[in-house]
Backbone as a printed PyTorch tensor [residue, N CA C, xyz], in Angstrom:
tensor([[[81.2480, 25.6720, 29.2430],
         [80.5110, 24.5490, 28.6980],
         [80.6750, 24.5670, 27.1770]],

        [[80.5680, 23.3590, 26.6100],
         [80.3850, 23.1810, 24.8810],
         [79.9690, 23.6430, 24.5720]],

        [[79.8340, 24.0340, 23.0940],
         [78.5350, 24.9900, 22.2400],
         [77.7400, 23.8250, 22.1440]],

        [[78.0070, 22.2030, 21.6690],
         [77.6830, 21.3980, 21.9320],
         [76.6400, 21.0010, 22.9480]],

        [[77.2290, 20.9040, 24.0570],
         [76.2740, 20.6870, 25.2490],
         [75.2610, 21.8610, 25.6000]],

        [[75.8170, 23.3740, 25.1530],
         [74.5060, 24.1290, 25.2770],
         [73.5580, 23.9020, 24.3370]],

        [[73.9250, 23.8390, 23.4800],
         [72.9300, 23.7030, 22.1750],
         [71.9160, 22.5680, 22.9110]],

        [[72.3300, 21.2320, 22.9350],
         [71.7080, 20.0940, 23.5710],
         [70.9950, 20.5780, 24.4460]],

        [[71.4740, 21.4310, 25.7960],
         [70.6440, 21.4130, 27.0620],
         [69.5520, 22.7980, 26.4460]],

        [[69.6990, 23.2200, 25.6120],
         [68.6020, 24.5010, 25.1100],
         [67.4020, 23.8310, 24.6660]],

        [[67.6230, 22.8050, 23.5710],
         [66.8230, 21.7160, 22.6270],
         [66.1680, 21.0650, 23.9340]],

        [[66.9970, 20.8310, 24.8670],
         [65.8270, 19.9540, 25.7580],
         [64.7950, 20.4590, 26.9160]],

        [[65.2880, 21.7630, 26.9320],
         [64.4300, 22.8470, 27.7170],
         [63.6210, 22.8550, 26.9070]],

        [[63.8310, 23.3970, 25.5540],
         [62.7030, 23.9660, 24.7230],
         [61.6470, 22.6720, 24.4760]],

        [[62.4090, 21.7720, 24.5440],
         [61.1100, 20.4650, 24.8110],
         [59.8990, 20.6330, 25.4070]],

        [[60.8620, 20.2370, 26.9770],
         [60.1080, 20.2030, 28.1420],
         [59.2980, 21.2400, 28.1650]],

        [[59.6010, 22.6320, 27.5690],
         [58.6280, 23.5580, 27.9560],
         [57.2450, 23.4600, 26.6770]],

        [[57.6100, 23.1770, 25.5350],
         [56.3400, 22.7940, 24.7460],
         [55.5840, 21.8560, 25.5350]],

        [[56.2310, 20.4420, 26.1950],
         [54.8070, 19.6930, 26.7540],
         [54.0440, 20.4810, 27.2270]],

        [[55.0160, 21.1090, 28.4800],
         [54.7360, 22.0250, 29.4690],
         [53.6190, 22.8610, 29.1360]],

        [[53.5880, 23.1610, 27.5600],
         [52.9220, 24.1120, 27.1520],
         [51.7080, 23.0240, 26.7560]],

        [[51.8060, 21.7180, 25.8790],
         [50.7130, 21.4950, 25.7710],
         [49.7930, 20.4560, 27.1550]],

        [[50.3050, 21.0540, 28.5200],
         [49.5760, 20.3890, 29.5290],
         [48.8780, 21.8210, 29.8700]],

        [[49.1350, 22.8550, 29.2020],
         [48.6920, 24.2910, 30.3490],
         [49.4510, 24.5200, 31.3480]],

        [[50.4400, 24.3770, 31.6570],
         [51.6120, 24.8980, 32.2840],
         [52.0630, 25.6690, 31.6020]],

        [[52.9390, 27.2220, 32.3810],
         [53.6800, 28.2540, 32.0760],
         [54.9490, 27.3380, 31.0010]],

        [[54.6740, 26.7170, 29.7960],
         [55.8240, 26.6820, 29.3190],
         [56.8970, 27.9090, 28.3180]],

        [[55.4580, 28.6010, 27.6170],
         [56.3560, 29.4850, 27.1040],
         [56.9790, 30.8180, 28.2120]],

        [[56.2800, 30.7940, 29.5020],
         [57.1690, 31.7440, 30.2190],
         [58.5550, 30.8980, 30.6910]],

        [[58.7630, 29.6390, 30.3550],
         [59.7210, 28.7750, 30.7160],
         [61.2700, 29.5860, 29.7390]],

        [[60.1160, 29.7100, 28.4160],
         [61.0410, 29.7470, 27.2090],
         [61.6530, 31.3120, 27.2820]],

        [[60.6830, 31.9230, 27.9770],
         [60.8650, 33.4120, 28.3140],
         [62.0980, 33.7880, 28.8560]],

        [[61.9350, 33.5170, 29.9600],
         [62.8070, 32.8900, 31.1940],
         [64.2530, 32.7270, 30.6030]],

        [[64.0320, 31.3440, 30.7430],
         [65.4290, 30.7570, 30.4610],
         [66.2370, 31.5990, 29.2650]],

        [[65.9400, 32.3890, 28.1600],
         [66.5940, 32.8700, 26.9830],
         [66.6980, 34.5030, 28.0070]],

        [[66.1400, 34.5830, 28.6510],
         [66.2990, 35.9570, 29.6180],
         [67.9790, 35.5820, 30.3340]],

        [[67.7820, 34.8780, 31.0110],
         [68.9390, 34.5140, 32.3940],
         [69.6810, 33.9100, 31.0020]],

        [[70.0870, 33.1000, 30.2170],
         [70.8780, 32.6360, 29.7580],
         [71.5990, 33.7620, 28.7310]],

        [[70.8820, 34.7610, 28.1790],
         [71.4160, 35.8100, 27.7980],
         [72.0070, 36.9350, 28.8180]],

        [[71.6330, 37.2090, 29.8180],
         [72.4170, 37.4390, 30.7900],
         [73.6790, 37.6100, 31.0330]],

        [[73.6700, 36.2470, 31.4670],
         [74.5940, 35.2330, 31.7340],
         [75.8870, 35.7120, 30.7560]],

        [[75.5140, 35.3170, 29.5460],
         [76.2740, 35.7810, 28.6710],
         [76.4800, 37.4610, 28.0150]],

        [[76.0520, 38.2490, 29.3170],
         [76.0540, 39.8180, 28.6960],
         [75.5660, 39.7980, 27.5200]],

        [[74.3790, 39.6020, 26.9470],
         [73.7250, 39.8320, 25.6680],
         [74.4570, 39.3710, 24.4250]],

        [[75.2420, 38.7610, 24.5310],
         [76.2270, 38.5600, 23.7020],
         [75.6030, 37.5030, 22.4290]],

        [[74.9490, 36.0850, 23.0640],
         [74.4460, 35.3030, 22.1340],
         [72.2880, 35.3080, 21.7090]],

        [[71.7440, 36.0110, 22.7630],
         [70.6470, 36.3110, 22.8880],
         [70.6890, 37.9580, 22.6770]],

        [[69.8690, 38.3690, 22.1580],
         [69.5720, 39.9230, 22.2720],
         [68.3680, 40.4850, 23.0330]],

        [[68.5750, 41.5250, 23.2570],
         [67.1900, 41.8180, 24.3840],
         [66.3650, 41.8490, 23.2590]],

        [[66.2090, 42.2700, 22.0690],
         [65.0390, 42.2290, 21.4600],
         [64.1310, 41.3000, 20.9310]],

        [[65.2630, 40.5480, 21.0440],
         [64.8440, 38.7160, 21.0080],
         [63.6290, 38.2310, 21.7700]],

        [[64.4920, 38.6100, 23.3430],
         [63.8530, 38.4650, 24.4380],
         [62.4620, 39.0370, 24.8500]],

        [[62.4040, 40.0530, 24.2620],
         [61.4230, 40.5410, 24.0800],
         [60.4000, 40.4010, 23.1860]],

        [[60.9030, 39.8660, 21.7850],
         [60.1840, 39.1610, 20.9300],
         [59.3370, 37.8190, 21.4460]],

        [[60.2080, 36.9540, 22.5970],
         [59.4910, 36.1090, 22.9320],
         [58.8780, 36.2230, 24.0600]],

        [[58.9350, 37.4530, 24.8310],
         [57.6420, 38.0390, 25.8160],
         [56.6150, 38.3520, 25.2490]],

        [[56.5980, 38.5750, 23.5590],
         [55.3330, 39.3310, 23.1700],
         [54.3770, 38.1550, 22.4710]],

        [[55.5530, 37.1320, 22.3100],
         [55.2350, 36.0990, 21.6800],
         [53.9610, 35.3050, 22.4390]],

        [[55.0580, 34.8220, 23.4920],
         [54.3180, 34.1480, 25.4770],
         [52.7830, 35.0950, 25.2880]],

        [[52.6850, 36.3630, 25.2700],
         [51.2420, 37.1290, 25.3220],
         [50.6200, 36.7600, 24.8910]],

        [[50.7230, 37.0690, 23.7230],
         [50.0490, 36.5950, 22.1280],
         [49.4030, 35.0800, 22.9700]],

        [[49.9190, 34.1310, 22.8470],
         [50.0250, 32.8180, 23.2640],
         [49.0910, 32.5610, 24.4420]],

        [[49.2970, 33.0610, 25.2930],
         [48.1000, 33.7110, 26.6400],
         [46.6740, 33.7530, 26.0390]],

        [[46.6680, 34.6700, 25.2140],
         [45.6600, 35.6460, 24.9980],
         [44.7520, 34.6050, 23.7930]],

        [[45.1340, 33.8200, 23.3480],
         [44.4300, 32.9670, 22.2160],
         [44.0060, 32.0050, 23.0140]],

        [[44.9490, 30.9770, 23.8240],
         [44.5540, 30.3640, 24.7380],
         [42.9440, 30.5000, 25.5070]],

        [[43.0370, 31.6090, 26.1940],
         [41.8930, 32.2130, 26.8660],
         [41.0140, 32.4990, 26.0610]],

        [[41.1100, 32.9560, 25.1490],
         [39.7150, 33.5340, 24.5390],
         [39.2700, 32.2960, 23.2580]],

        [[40.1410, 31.4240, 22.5350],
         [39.7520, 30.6320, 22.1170],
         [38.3630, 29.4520, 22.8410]],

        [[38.2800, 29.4860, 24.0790],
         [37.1090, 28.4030, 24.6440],
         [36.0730, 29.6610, 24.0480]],

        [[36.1260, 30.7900, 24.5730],
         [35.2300, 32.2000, 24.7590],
         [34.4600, 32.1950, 23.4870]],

        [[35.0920, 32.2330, 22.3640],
         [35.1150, 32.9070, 21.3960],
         [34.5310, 31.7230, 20.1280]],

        [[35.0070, 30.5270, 20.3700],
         [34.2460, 29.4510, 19.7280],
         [32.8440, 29.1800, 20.8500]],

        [[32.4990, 29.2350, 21.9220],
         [31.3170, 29.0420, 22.6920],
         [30.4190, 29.9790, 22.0810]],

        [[30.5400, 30.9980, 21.6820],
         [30.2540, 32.8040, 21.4580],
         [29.8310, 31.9960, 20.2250]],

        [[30.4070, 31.5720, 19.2370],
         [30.0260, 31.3670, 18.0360],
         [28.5830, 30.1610, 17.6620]],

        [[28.8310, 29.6240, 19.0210],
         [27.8810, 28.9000, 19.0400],
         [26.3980, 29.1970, 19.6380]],

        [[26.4390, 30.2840, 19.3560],
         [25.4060, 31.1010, 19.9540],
         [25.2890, 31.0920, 21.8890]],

        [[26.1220, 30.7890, 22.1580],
         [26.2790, 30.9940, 23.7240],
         [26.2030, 32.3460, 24.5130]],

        [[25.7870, 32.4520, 25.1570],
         [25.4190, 33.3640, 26.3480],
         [26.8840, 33.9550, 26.5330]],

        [[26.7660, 35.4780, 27.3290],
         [28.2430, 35.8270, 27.9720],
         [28.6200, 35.2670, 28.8140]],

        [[27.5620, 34.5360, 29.4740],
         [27.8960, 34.1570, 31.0720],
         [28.1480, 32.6560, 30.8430]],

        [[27.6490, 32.5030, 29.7940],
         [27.6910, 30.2770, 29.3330],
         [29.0920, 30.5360, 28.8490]],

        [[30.0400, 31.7460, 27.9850],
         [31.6660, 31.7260, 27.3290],
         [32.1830, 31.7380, 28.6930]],

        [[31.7150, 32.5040, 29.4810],
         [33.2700, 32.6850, 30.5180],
         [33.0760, 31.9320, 31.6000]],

        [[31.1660, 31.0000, 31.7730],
         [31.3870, 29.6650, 32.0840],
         [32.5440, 28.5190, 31.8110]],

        [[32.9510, 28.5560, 30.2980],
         [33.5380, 27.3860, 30.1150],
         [34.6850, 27.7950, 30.7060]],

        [[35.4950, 28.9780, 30.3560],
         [36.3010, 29.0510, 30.6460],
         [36.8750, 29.0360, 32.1650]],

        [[36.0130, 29.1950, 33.1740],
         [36.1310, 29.4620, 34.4590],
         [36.2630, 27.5530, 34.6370]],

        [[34.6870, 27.2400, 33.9190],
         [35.2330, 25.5540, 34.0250],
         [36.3180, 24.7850, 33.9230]],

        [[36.6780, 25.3670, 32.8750],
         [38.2570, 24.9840, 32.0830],
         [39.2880, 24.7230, 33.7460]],

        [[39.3760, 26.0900, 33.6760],
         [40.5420, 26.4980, 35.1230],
         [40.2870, 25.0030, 36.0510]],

        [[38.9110, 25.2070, 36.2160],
         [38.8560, 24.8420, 37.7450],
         [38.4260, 22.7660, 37.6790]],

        [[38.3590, 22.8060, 36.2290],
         [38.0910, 21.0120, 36.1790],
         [39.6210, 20.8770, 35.9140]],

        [[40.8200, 21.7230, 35.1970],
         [42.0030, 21.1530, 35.2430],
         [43.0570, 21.2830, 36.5220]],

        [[42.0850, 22.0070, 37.2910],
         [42.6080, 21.8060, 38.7670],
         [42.4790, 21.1380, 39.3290]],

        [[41.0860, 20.9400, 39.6490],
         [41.0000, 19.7680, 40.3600],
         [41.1630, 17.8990, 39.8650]],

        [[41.1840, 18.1460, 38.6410],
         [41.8510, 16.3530, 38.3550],
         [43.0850, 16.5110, 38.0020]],

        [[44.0400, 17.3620, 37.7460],
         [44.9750, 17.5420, 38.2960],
         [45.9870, 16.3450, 39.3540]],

        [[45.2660, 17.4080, 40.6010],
         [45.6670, 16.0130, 41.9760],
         [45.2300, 14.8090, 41.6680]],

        [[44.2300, 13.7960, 41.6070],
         [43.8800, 12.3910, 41.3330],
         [45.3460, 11.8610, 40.2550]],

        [[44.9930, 12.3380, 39.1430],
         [45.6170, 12.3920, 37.5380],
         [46.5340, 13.2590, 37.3840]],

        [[47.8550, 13.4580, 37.7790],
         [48.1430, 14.4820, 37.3200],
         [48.7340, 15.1240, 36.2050]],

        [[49.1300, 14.5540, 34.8600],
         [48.8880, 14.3170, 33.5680],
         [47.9510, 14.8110, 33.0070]],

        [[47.3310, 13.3240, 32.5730],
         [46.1080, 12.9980, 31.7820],
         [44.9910, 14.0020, 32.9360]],

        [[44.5860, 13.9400, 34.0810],
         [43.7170, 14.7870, 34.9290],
         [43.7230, 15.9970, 34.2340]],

        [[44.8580, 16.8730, 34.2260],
         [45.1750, 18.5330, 33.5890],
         [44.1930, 18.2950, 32.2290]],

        [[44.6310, 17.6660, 31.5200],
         [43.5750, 17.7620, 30.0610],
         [42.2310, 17.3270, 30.1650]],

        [[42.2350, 16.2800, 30.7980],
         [40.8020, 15.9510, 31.1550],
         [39.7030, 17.2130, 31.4280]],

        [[40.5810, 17.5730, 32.4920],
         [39.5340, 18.2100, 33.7210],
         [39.3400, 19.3190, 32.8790]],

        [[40.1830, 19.9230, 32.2820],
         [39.9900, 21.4570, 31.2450],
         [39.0080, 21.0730, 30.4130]],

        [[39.2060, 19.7480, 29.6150],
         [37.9030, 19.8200, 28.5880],
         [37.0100, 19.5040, 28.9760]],

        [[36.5200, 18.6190, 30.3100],
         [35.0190, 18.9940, 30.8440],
         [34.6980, 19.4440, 31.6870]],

        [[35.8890, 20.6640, 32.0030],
         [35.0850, 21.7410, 32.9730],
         [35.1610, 22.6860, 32.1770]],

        [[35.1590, 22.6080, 30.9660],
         [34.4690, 24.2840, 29.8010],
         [33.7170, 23.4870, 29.0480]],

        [[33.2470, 22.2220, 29.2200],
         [31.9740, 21.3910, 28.8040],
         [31.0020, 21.9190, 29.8330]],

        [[31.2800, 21.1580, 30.9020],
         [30.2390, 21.0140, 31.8200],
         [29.8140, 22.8850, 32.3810]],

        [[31.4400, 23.7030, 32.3550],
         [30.8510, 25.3920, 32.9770],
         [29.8790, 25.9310, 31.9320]],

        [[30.2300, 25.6020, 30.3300],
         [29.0970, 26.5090, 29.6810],
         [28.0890, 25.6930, 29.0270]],

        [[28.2790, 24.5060, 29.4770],
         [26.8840, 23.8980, 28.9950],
         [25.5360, 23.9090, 30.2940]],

        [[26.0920, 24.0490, 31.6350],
         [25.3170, 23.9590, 32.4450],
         [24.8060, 25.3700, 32.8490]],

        [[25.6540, 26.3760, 32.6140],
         [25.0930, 28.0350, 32.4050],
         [24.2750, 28.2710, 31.5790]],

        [[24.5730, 27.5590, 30.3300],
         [23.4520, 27.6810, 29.1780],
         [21.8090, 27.1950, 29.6570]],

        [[22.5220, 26.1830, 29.9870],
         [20.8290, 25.3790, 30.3150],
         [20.2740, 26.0210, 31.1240]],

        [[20.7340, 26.9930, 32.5460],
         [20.7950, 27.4600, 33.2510],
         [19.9690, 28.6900, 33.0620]],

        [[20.3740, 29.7010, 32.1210],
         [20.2770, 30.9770, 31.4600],
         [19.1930, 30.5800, 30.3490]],

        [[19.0160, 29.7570, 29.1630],
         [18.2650, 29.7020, 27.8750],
         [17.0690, 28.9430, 28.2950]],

        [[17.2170, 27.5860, 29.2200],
         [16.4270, 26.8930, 29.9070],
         [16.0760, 25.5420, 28.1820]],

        [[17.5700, 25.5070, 27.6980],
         [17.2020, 24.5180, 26.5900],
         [18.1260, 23.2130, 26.3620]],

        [[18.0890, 22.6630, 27.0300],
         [19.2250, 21.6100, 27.0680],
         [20.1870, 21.3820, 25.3370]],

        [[19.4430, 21.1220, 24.5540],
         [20.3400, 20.7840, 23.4110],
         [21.2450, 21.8090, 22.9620]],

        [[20.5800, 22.9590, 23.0270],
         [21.5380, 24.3140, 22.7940],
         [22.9300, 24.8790, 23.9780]],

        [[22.1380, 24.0560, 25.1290],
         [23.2540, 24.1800, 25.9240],
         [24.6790, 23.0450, 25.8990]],

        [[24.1120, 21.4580, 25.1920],
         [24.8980, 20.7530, 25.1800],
         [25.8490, 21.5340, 23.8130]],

        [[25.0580, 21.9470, 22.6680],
         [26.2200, 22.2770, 21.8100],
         [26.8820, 23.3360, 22.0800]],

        [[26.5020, 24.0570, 22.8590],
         [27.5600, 25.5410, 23.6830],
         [28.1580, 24.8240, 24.0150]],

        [[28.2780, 23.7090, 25.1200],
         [29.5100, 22.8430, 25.7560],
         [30.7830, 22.2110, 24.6760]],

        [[29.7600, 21.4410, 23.5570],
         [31.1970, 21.3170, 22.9260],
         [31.7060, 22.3360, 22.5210]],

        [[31.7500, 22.9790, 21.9810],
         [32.1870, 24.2180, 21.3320],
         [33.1580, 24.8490, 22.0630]],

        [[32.5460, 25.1450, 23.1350],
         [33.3720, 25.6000, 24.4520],
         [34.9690, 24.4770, 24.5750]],

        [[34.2470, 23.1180, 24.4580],
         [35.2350, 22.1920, 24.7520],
         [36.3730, 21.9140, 23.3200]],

        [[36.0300, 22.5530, 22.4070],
         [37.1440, 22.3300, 20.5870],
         [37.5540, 23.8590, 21.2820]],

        [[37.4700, 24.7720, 21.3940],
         [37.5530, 25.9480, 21.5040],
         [39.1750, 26.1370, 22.7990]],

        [[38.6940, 24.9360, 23.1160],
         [39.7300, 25.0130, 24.5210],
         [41.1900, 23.8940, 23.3700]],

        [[40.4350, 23.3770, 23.1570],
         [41.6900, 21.9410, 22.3630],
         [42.1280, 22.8100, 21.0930]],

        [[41.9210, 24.0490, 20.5140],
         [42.0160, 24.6140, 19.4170],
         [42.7600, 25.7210, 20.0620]],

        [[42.4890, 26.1970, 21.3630],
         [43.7000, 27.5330, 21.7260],
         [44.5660, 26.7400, 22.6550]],

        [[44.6040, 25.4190, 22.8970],
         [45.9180, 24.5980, 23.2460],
         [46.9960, 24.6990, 22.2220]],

        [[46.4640, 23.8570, 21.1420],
         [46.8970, 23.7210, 19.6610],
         [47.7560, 24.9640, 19.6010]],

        [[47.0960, 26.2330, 19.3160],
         [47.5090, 27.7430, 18.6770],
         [48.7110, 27.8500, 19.9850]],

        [[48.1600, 27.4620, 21.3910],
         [49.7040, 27.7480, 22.0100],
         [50.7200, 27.2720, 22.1020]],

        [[50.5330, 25.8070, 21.8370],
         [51.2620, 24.5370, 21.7000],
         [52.6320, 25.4030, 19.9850]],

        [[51.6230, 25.7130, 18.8610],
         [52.8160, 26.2990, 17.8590],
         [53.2620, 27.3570, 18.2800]],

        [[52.7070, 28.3030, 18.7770],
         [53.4290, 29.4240, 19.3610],
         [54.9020, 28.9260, 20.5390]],

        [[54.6740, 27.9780, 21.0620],
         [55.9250, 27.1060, 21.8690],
         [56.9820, 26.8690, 21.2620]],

        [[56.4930, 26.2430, 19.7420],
         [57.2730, 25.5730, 18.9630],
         [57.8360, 26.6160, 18.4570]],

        [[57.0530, 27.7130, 17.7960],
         [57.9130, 28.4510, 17.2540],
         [58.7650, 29.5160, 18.1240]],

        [[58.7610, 29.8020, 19.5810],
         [59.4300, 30.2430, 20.0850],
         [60.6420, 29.7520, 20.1940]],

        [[60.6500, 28.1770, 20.2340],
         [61.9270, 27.5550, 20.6330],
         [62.5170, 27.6470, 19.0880]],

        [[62.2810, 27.1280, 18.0840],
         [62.4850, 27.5510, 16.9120],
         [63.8250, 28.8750, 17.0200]],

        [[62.7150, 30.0040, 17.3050],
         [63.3850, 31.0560, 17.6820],
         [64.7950, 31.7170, 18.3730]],

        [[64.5790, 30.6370, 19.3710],
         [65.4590, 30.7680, 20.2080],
         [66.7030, 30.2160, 20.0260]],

        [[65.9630, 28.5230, 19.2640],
         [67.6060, 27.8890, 19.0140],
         [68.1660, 28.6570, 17.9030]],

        [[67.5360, 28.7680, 16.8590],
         [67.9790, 29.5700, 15.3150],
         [69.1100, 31.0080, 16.2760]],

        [[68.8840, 31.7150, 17.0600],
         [69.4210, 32.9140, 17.4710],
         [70.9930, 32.4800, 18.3730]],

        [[70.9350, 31.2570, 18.8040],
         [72.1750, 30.3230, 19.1450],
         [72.8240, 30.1180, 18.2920]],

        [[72.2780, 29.0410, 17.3190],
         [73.1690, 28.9520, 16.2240],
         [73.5840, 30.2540, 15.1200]],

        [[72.7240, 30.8310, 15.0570],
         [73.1260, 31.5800, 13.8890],
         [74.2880, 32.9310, 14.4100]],

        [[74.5930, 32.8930, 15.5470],
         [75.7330, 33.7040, 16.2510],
         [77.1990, 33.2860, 15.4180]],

        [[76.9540, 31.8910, 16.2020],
         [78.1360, 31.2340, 15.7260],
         [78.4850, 31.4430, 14.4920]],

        [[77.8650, 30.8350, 13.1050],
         [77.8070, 31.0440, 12.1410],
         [78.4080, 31.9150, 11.5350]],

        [[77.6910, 33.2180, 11.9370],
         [77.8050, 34.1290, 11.2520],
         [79.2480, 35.4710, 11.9980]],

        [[79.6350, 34.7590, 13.2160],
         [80.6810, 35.4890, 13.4820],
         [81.8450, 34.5630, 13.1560]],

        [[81.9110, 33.5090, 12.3540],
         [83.0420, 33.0020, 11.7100],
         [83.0360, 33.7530, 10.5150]],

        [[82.0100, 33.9260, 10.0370],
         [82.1640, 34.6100,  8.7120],
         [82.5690, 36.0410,  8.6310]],

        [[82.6970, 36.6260,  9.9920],
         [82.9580, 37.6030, 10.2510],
         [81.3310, 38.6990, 10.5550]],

        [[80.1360, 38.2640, 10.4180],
         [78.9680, 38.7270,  9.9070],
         [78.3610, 39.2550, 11.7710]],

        [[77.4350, 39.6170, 11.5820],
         [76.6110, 39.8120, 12.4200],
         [75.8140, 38.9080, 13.4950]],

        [[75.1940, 38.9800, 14.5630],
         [74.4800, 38.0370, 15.0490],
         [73.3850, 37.9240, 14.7680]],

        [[72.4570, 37.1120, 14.9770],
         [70.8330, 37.5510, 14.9100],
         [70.3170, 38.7310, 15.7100]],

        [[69.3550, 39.4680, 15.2790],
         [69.1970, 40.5030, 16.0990],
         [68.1950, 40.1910, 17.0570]]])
């Protein structure tokens, strides 16, 4: 194949997997993935395992903000333990189920008011104070749109990553130079 047409079909993976990423779909294990098998493919030759590994630790990282961002802004809002990992359990299970109806727009929906509705209704539940429980809910609910965000650049900059380590092969073995490491 072209360097051309790979380059192209890399750029449009790395797309698809940012939406991917900003619907809550596995996109950066997409990005994981694919720079795994495509380095492969090519006996390590244009990808390096440490690369690859750079963007497994990356994908974590990315995980791990995700999740604890609803947690951790709810937490700040003076929320209960059981009202943070309310939202978040909400999160899961409202972007599951509108999902099927919606399946798009449903995925975002359902995440931001099921870590509305999981830690605002635990709160009320647990404190027995409605207003304190409605502002645990938003909080819960920026908290979820704020560790989208943080995974959404972590996407970007993986692909970033990935294409820069394509091109800069080329480059730099005309010049006689090294690859990216």
């Amino acid at each position: 194949m072209s360097e051309i047409a790979t380059v192209t079909l890399l750029l449009l993976g790395c797309a698809v997997a940012v939406v991917l990423t900003a619907l809550r779909l596995p996109g950066t294990w997409l990005i994981v993935a694919g720079a795994a098998i495509w380095s492969w493919s090519e006996e390590w030759k244009v990808i390096s395992v440490g690369l690859v590994l750079a963007l497994g630790g990356l994908a974590l990282i990315g995980e791990a903000v995700e999740l604890s961002a609803s947690v951790l802004t709810a937490r700040s809002a003076g929320a209960s333990r059981q009202a943070a990992w309310g939202g978040l359990v909400g999160g899961i299970l409202g972007m599951f189920f509108l999902s099927f109806p919606m399946p798009i727009v449903g995925t975002l929906l359902g995440a931001v008011l099921g870590c509305f509705i999981g830690a605002a209704v635990i709160e009320i539940a647990v404190r027995k104070r409605l207003a304190h429980g409605a502002r645990v809910g938003v909080f819960a609910a920026l908290g979820y749109a704020v560790g989208t965000a943080a995974k959404v650049a972590i996407a970007l900059l993986m692909s970033g990553l990935l294409v820069a380590s394509t091109l800069w092969p080329t480059a730099a073995a005309s010049r006689g130079g090294t690859p990216f490491p």
